[in-house]
C-alpha positions in Angstrom: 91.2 102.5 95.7 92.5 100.7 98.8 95.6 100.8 100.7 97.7 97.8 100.9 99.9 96.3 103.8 102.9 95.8 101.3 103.8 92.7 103.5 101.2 90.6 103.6 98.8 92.0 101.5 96.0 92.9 103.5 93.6 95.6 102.7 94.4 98.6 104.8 92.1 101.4 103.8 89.6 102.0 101.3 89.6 105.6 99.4 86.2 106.6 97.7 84.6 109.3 95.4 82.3 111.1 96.8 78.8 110.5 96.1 77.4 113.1 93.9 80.2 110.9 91.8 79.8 107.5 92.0 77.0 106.7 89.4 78.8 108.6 86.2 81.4 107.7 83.8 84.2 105.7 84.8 87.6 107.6 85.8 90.5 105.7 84.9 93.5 106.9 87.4 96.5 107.7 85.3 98.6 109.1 88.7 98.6 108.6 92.7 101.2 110.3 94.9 101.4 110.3 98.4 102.4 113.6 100.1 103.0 113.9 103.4 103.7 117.3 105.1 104.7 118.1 108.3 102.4 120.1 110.2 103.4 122.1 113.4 99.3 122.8 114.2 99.0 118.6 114.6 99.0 116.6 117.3 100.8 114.0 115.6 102.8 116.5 113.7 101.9 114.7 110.2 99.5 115.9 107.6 99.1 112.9 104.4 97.3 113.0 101.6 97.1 111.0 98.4 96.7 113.0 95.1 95.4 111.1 92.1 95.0 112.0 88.7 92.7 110.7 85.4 93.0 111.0 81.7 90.3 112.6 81.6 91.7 116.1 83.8 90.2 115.0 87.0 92.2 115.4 89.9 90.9 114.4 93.7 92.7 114.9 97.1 92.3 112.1 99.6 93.0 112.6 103.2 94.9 109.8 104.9 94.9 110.9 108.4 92.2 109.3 110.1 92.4 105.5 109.6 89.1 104.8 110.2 87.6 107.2 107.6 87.3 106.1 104.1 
């Protein structure tokens, strides 16, 4: 999954499985939010995360605080 500047398009972020995943049958995502939280214990105060979901009852958490980790 990538994030997308909704303005011009460009590729922001990519999201990946971990890799004890990557190699087995292919999860279609059915779902994405993004929850954000505010979080007193931050520096920045914000805590995000993007949730999705798959047909097949697989649901991942992806953290999207640090914008250079993928």
């Amino acid at each position: 999954m990538y994030c997308v500047n909704i303005k011009n398009g460009a590729k922001m972020k990519k999201f990946c499985k971990p890799d004890k995943h990557v190699d087995k049958e292919v999860e279609y995502i059915s779902s994405i939010i993004y929850w954000g939280q505010t979080d007193p214990d931050d520096e920045d105060g914000q805590r995000n995360w993007l949730i999705t979901g798959s047909w097949d009852t697989k649901q991942r958490v992806y953290d999207d605080n640090d914008p250079d980790d993928k």
